[in-house]
C-alpha positions as CSV (number, residue, x, y, z in Angstrom):
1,X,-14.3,8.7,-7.3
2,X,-16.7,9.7,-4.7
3,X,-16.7,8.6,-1.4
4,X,-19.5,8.0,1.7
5,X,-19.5,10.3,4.4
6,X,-18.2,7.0,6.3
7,X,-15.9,6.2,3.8
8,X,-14.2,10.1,3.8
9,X,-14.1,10.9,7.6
10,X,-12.3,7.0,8.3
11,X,-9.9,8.0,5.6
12,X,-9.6,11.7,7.4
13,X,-8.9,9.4,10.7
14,X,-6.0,7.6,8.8
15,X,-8.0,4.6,8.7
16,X,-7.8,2.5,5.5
17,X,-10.8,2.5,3.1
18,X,-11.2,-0.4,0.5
19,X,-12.7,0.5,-2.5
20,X,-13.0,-0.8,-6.3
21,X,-13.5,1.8,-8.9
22,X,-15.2,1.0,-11.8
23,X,-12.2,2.2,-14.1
24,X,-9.9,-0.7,-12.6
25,X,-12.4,-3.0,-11.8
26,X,-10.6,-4.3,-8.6
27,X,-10.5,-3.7,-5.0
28,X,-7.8,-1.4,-3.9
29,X,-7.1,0.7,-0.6
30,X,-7.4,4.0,0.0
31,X,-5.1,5.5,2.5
32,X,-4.1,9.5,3.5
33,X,-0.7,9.9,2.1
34,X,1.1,10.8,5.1
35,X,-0.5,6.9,6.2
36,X,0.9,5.4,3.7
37,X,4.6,7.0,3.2
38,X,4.9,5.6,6.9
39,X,4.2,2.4,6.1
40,X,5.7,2.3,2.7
41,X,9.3,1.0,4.0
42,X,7.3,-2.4,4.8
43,X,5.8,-3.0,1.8
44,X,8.8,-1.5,-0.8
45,X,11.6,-3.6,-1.2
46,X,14.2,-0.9,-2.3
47,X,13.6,0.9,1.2
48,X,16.5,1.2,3.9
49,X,14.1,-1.1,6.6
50,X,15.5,-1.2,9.8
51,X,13.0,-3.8,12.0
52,X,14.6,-2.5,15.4
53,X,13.1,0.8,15.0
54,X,9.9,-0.8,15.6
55,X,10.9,-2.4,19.0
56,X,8.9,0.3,20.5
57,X,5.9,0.0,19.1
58,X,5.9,-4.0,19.0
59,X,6.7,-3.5,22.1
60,X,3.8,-1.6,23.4
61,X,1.5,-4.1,21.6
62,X,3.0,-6.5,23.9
63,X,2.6,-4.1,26.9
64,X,-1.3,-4.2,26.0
65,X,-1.5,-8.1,25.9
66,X,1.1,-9.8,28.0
67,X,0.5,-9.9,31.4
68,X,4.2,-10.0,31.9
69,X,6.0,-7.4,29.1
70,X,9.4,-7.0,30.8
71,X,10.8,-10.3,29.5
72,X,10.4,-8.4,26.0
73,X,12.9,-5.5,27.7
74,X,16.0,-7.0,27.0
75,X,15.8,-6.9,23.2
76,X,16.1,-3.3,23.2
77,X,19.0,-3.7,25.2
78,X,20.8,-6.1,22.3
């Protein structure tokens, strides 16, 4: 397979790529490895997933949105 030169430096940012190679004949996603072992506990349902180690980040989503994130606060607390 041989990518753009937009297509290799988004997957060398970590960003997902969709492509569809002519040997499948379908789209799929092309991601870094290290990308996708991080997210691979959300989408594999043997994994050990534990959703309150994302408080943090769902968190500072919420930061970036809300005008008023502290009500969020107590959850890490719980």
């Amino acid at each position: 397979m041989i990518l753009t030169t937009e297509q290799a430096a988004a997957v060398k940012d970590g960003e997902p790529v969709r492509v569809t190679p002519p040997e499948i004949g379908a789209p799929c996603v092309l991601v870094r490895a290290d990308v996708f072992d991080r997210v691979r506990t959300l989408i594999d349902a043997d994994a050990d997933f534990r959703p309150r180690e994302t408080y943090p980040a769902v968190l500072k989503a919420l930061d970036q949105w809300d005008q008023s994130p502290d009500q969020y606060l107590e959850y890490l607390h719980d």
